[in-house]
C-alpha positions in Angstrom: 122.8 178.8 80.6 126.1 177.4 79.6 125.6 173.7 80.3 123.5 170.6 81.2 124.2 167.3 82.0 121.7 165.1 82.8 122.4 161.5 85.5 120.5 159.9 87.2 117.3 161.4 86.8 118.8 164.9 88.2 120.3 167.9 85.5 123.4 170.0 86.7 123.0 173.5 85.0 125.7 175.9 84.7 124.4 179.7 85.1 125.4 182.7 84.9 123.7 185.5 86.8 124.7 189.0 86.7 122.5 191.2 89.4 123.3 194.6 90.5 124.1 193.5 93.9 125.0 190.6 96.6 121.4 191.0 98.3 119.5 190.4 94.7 121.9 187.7 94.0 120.8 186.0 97.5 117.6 186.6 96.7 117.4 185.0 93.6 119.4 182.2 95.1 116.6 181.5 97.6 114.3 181.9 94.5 115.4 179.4 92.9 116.1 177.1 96.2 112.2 177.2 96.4 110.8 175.3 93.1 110.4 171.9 94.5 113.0 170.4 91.3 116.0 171.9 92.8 118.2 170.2 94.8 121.4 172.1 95.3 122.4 175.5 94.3 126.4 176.4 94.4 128.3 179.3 93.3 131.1 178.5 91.7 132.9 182.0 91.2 131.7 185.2 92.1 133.5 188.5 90.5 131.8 192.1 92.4 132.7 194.9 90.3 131.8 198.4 90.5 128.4 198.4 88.7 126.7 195.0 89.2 127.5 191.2 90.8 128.7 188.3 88.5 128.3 184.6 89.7 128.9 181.3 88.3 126.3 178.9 89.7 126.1 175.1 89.7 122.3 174.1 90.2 121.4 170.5 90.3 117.2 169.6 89.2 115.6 166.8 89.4 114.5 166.1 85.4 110.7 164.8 86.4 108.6 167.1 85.5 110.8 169.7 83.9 111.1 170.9 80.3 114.6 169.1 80.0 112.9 165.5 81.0 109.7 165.9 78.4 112.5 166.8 75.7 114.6 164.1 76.6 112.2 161.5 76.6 110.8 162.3 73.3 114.0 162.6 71.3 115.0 165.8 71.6 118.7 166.7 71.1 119.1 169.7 73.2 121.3 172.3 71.9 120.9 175.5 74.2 118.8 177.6 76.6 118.9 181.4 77.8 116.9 182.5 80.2 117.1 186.7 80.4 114.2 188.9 81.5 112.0 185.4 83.2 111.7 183.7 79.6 113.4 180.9 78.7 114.7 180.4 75.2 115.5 176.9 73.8 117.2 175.9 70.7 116.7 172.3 70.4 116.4 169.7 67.2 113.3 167.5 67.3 111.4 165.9 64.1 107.9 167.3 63.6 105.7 164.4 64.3 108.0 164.2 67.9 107.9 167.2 68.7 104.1 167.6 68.0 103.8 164.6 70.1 105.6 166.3 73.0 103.8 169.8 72.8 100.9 168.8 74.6 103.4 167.4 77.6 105.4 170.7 77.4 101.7 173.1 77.6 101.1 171.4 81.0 104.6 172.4 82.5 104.9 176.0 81.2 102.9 178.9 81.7 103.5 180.6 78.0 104.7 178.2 75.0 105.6 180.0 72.1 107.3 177.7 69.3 109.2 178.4 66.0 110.5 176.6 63.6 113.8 177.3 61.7 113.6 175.3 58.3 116.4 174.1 57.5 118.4 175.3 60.1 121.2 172.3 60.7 122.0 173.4 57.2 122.0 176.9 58.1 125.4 180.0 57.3 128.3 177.9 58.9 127.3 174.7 56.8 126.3 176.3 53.8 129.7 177.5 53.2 132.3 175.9 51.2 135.6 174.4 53.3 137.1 177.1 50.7 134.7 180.2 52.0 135.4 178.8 55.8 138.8 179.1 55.6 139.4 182.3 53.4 136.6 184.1 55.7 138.5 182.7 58.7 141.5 184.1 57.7 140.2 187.3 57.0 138.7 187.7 60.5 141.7 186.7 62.4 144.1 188.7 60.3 142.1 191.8 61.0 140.1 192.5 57.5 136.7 193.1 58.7 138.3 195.7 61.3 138.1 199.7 60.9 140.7 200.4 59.7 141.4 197.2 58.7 144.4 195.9 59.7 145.4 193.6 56.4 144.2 195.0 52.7 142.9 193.0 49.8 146.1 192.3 48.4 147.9 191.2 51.5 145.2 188.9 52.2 145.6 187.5 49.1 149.0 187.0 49.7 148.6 184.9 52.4 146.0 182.4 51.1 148.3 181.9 47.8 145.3 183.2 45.1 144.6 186.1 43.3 142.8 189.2 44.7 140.2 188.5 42.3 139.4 185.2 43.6 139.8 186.4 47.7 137.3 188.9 46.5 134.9 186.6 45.4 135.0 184.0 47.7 134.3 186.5 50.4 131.6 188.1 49.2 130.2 184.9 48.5 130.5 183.4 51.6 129.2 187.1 53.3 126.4 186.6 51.1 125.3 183.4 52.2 125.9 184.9 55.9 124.0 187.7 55.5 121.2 185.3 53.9 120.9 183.3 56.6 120.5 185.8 59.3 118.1 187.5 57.4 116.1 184.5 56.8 116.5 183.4 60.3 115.6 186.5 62.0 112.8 187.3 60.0 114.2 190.7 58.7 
């Protein structure tokens, strides 16, 4: 899922769908034509390539009695979904005592609810860095540092941000700490 908009009382969702050929991607169209919160399904853009069938598709819900319209109406902010392999994934910022409130709503609407929550998580690797770590790791990655080979040495880098090598050195390691950190934590590694 790449988008959602939501008027009155109906969703427009962006998909993309990548099937391995035109007769599974009709089929799923139908599919999806059948829940009874679909109005419209469009594609958008369709790419066949050798291996498999790539669409764009623009499917309009109504939000009663959806996950979008329980979220909605509770206070969720939405922040993104992914649906791969018949689960849906959503990544969506609720306070506890809401979102306990909503849970027994969402139960009755889903067959399997998993939950979990990231603590912390609006604070999480991009906003724990410093504006100093953002840009020096920035520059780093678009001037080709992290590539092998790399493309720009220690030195040159450097260079280009105006500080010593000592100090590009450990400003980046910094901020890949705090990177790593987070994904770690996040992922449960």
């Amino acid at each position: 899922m790449k988008n959602r908009v939501s008027s009155l009382g109906q969703e427009n969702i962006i998909a993309e769908v990548y099937t391995s050929d035109l007769l599974t991607l009709n089929n799923l169209i139908n599919w999806i034509k059948e829940n009874k919160r679909i109005c419209k399904v469009k594609i958008l853009e369709r790419i066949n390539t050798k291996n498999e069938v790539r669409a764009l598709l623009l499917v309009t819900a109504k939000l009663e009695g959806g996950i979008s319209e329980i979220l909605i109406n509770n206070g969720a902010f939405y922040v993104s979904e992914n649906i791969y392999e018949g689960l849906e994934n959503w990544f969506i910022v609720i306070d506890d005592k809401t979102f306990k409130e909503a849970l027994a709503k969402l139960k009755e609407v889903t067959y399997t609810l998993k939950y979990r929550e990231l603590e912390n998580n609006l604070l999480s690797a991009r906003n724990s860095l410093t504006s100093k770590e953002k840009e020096i790791i920035y520059k780093a990655y678009k001037l080709g540092y992290f590539n092998w080979p790399k493309e720009i040495d220690l030195e040159d880098l450097a260079n280009q941000l105006g500080i010593s090598k000592t100090a590009t050195l450990q400003t980046l390691r910094r901020a890949m700490n705090k990177l790593v950190k987070t994904y770690v934590k996040e992922n449960n590694l």
